[in-house]
C-alpha positions in Angstrom: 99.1 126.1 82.8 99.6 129.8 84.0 96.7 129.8 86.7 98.0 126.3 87.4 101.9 127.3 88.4 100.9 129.4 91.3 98.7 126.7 93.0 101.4 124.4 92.7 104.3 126.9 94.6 101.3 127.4 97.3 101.0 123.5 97.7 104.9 122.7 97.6 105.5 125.2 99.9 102.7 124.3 102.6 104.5 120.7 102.5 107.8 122.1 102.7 106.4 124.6 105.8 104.5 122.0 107.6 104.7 121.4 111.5 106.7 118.7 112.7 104.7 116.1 113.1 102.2 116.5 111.0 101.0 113.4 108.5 103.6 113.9 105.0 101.2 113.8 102.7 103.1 112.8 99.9 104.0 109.6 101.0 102.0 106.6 100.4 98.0 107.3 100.5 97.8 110.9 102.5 100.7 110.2 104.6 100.0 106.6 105.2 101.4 103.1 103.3 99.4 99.8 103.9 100.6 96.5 102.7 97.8 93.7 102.6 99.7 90.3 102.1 96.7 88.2 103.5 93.0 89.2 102.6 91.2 86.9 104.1 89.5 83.7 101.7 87.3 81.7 104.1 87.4 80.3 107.5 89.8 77.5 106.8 92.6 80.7 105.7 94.6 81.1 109.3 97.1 83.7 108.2 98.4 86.1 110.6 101.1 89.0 110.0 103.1 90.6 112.4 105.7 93.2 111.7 108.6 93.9 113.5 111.2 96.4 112.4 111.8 98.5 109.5 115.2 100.3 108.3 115.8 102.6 105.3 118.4 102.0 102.8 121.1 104.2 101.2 119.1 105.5 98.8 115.9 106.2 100.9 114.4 102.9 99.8 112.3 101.1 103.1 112.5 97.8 104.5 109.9 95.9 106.7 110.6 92.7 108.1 108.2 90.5 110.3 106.2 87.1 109.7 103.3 85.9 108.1 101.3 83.2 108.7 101.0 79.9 106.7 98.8 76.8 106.8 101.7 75.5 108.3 102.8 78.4 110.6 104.4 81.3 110.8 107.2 82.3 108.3 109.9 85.1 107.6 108.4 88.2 105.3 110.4 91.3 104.4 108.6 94.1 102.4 110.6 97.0 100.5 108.7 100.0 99.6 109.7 103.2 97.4 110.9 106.5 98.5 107.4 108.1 98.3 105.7 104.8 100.1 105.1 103.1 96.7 105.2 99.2 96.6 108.9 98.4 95.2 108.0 96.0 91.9 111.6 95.1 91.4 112.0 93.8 95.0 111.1 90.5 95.9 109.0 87.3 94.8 105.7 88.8 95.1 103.8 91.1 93.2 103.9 94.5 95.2 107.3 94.0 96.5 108.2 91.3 99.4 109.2 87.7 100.0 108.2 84.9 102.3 110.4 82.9 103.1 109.7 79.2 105.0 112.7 78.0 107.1 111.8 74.8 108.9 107.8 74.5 108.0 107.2 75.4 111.5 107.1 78.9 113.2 109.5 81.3 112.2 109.5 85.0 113.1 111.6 87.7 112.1 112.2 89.9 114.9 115.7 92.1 113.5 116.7 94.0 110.2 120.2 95.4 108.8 121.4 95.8 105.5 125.3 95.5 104.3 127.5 98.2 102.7 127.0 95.9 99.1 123.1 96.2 99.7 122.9 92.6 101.1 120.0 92.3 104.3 120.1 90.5 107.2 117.1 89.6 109.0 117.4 87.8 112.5 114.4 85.9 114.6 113.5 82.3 115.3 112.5 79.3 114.4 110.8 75.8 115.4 113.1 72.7 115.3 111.2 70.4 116.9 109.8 71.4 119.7 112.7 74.4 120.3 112.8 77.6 119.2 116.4 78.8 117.6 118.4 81.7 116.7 117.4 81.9 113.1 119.1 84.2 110.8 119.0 84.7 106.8 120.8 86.9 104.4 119.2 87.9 101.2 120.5 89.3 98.2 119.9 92.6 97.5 117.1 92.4 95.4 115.2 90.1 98.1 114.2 87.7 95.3 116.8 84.7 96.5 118.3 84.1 99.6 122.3 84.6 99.4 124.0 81.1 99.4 127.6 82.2 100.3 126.0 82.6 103.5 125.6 80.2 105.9 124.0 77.0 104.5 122.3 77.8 101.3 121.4 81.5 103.1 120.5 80.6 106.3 122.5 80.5 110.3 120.2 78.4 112.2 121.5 77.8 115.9 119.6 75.2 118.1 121.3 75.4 121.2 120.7 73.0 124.2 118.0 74.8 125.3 115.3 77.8 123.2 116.1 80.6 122.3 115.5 83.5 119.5 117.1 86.4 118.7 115.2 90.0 118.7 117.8 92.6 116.5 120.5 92.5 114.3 123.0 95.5 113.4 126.5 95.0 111.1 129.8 96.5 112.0 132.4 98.2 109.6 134.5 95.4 108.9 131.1 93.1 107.9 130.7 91.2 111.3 127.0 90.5 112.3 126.2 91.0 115.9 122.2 89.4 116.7 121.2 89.6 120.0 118.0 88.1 122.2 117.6 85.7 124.4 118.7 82.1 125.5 119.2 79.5 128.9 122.5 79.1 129.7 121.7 77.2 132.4 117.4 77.4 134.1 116.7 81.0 132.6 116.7 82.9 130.0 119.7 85.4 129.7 120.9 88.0 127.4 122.1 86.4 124.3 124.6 88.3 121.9 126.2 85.9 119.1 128.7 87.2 116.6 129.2 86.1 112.8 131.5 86.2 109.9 131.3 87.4 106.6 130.3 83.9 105.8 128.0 83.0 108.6 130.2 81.1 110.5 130.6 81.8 114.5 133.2 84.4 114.9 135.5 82.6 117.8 137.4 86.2 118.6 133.6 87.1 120.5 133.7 85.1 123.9 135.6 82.7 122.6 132.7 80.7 120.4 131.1 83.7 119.5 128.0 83.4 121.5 127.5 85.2 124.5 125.1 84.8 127.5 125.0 88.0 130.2 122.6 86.5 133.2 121.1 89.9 135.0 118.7 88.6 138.0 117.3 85.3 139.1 114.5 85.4 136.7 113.9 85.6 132.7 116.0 87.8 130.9 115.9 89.2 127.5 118.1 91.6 125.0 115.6 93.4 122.6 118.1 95.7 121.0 121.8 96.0 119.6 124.2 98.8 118.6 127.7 98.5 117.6 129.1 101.9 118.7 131.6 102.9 115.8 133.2 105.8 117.6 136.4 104.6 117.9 135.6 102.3 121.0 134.4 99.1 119.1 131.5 98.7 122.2 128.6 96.8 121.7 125.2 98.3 123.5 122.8 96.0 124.5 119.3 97.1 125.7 116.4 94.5 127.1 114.9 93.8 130.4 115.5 91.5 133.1 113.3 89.7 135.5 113.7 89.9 139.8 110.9 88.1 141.3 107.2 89.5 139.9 109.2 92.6 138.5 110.4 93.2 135.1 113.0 96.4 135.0 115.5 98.3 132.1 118.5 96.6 131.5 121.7 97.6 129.6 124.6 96.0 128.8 128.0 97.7 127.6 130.5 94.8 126.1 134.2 95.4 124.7 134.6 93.9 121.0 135.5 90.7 122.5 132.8 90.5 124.5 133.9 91.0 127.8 132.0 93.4 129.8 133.2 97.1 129.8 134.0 98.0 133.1 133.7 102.0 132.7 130.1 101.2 132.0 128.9 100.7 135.6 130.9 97.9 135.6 129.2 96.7 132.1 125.9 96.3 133.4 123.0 99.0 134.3 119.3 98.0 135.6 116.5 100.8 136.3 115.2 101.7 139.6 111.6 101.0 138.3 109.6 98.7 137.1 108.9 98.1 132.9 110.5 96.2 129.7 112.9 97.9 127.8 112.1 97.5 124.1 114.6 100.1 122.1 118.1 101.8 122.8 120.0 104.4 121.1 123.5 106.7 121.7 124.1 110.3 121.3 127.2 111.9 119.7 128.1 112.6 123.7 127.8 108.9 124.3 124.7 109.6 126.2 122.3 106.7 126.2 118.6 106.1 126.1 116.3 103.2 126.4 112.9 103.2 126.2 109.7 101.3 126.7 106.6 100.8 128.9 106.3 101.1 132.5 103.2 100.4 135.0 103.2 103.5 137.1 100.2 103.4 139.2 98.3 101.3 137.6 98.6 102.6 133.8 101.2 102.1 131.4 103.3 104.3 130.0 105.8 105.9 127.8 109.1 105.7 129.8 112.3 107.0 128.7 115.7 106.6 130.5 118.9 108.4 129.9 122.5 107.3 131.2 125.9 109.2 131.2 128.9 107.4 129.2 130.1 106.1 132.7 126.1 104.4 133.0 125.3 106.8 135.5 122.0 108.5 135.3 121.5 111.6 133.3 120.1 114.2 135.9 119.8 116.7 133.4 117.3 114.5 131.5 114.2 116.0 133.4 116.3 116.6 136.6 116.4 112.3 137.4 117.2 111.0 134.5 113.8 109.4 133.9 110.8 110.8 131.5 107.1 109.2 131.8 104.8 110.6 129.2 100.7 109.6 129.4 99.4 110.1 126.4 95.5 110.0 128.0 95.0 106.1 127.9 95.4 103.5 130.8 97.8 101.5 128.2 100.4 104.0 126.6 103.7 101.6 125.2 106.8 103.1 123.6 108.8 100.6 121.8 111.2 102.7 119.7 113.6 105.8 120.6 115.5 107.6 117.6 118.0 110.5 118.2 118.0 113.6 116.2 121.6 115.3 115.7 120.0 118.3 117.1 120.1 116.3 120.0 116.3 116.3 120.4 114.7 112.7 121.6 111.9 110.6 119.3 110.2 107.9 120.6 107.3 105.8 119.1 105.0 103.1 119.6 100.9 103.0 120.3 98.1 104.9 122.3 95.1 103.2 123.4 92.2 105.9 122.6 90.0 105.7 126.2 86.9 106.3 124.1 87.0 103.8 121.7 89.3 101.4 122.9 91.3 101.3 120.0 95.1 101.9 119.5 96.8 104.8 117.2 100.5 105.3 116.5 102.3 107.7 118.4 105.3 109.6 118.3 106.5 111.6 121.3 109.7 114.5 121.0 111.0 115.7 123.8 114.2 118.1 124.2 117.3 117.1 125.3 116.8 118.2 129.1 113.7 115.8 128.8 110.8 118.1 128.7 108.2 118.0 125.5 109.1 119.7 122.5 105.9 121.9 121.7 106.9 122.3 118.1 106.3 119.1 117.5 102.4 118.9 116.5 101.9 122.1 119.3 102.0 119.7 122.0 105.4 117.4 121.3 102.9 114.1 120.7 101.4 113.4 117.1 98.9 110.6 117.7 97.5 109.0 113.9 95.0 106.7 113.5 95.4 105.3 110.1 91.9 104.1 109.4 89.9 107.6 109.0 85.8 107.1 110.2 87.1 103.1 110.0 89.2 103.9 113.1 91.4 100.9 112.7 93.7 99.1 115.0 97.3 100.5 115.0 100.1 98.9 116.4 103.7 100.4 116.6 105.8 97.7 116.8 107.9 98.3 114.3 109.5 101.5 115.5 110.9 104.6 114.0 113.4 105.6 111.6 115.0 108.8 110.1 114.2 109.2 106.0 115.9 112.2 104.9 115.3 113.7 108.3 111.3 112.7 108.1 109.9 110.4 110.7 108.7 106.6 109.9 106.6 105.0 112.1 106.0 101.7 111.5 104.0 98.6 112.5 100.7 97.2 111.6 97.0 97.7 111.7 93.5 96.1 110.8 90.2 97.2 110.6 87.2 95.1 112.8 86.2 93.0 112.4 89.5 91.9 114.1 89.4 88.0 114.0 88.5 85.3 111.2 88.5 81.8 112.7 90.8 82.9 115.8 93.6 84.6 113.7 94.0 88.6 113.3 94.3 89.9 110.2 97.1 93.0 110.6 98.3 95.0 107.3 101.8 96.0 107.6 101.8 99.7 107.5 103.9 103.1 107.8 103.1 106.3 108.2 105.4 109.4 107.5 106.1 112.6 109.6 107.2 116.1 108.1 110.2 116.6 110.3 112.6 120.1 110.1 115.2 117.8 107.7 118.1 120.2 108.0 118.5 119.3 112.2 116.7 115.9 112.0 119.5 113.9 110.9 120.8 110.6 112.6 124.3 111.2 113.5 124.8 109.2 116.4 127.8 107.1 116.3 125.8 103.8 116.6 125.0 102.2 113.7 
């Protein structure tokens, strides 16, 4: 036990020690936790999983929402793993930890995840009524084993407006309201959709009147992908998407008062980019400083794109001197779909690189400093690229985004080994990885929730 002790100070202190960015190796399987909730059983077996969004709870505990497929479509799934990556056994209907839940026995994806103060969780997407999509949205009961009947009808807030639409995100404010927001025609496009909800489920009529709320950008398609309810005091809602004007699609933002009108301060409530890409992820700084994220075509490759904004929605000039970051990571097809501040003020975004050589996609994670340029203590470079498949080189996709464990960086989304396809449907395993991270500056303090 003697000749053991040492070894063990040498190992705890080499994890404590490690570089940002590097794998944590004690989560999951050496840094990495797969979920397989669809091995394939023959041809005639067309599931399909896609993951969208994960959050952490109080007590450090991980949540992973998406859908899975069915022999008659697609349906909600929402996966809770331990602290250390584990599978949670007490959570859900499934062994392993995670629930399926089959709305309308049509298509229905979950796209959003937030939990309550009394440990209750939210999950917003769509469904199929017919031949529409709708705002679909469920609350479960802590232990995700039933859905919460006080809710809704029997658990569920489905909303088939006269036209499709679906929501993308979900986040609660203090007093228990649920803001979901995506996107909807109001009239011959789609717009920015935010809808507000009681306690209970029902519409709250103090939001725009009805509670539902469409913001039209530009003549063409328009789409909110992200929510924050900023609970500094102001009671402003941040909306980030993208909006279509002619072949282009560009950022959008949208700053609303809490009862839904625009704020004015905010550029007049609305903000569009100069160039072209599709917002995916937004978040605040303790300044009020905002950044969106997501991928941009700038000649001819994609990639990471990061925009900041002063409180007023003017841009950030000190964020690389314009206001605008693009980061290649090497591939033709770089996409960032996730930005997370740290309270050191430092900048995380996530999604995928497509690896030139193989063709394959990795997760990455990016940090760069707060006047935009990359963070070398961060992996040496400020970019930590992981396959999660070892010599099987897998597929990963990072759609879930990121999120702040005790300081430590999750990454989450899916990925499959090839073969890819069985009868015409992927196969994805839902899957996060874990990043050593400095934990006494990596804390999220920013005042959206």
């Amino acid at each position: 036990m003697k000749k053991l002790l040492p070894l063990l100070f040498f190992l705890l202190n080499v994890s404590a020690n490690a570089q940002d960015g590097a794998l944590d190796l004690s989560f999951g399987t050496s840094g990495v936790a797969k979920k397989n909730l669809n091995p394939p059983k023959g041809a005639t077996t067309l599931n399909a999983t896609d993951i969208s969004k994960i959050v952490v709870q109080n007590d450090g505990k991980i949540l992973q929402v998406g859908y899975k497929g069915s022999s008659t479509g697609d349906d909600f799934v929402i996966i809770r793993y331990n602290y250390d990556g584990s599978p949670d056994a007490s959570f859900g209907t499934q062994a392993g930890g995670w629930t399926v839940t089959d709305i309308n026995g049509k298509d229905d994806r979950a796209h959003g995840v937030a939990i309550q103060n009394d440990g209750k969780i939210i999950i917003a997407g769509e469904t199929i009524i017919g031949v529409k999509t709708a705002f679909a949205v469920a609350r479960y009961n802590p232990d995700g084993k039933t859905l919460d009947n006080t809710f809704g009808t029997n658990g569920l807030v489905v909303d088939l407006n006269s036209n499709p639409s679906g929501a993308n995100s979900v986040t609660m404010q203090p007093d228990g309201k649920i803001l979901v927001a995506g996107w909807g025609k109001e009239n011959t496009t789609n717009d920015f959709v935010v809808t507000r909800y009681n306690t209970d489920g029902s519409f709250d009529n103090s939001f725009d009147t009805d509670g539902k709320l469409f913001t039209d950008f530009a003549s063409g398609n328009d789409a909110a992908t992200d929510i924050h309810f900023l609970n500094d005091g102001t009671n402003r809602i941040l909306v980030a998407g993208y909006e279509t004007n002619g072949p282009n699609t560009y950022f959008a933002l949208a700053m609303y008062n809490n009862d839904g009108t625009l704020n004015a301060a905010f550029n007049g409530g609305k903000v569009v980019s100069t160039f072209t890409g599709s917002g995916r992820s937004v978040d605040i700084a303790a300044d009020g400083k905002v950044y969106v994220t997501g991928l941009s075509n700038s000649t001819g490759n994609y990639d990471y794109t990061t925009e900041s904004f002063n409180p007023d929605g003017t841009l950030n000039t000190f964020f690389n001197g314009s206001g605008i970051v693009k980061t290649n990571l090497g591939s033709v097809s770089d996409a960032s779909r996730s930005v997370k501040l740290q309270c050191d003020g430092k900048i995380l975004v996530g999604g995928e690189f497509n690896d030139p050589a193989t063709s394959r996609y990795s997760y990455a994670v990016v940090r760069y400093n707060p006047d935009g340029s990359l963070d070398n203590s961060f992996n040496g470079n400020g970019k930590s690229i992981v396959n999660t498949g070892g010599s099987s080189n897998d597929y990963d996709y990072g759609f879930c985004g990121l999120a702040l464990q005790d300081g430590k960086i999750l990454m989450g989304g899916v990925s499959f080994p090839p073969p890819v396809s069985l009868a015409g449907r992927i196969y994805f395993n839902p899957t996060i990885i874990r990043l050593q991270n400095n934990t006494a500056t990596a804390g999220n303090i920013t005042p959206a929730t």
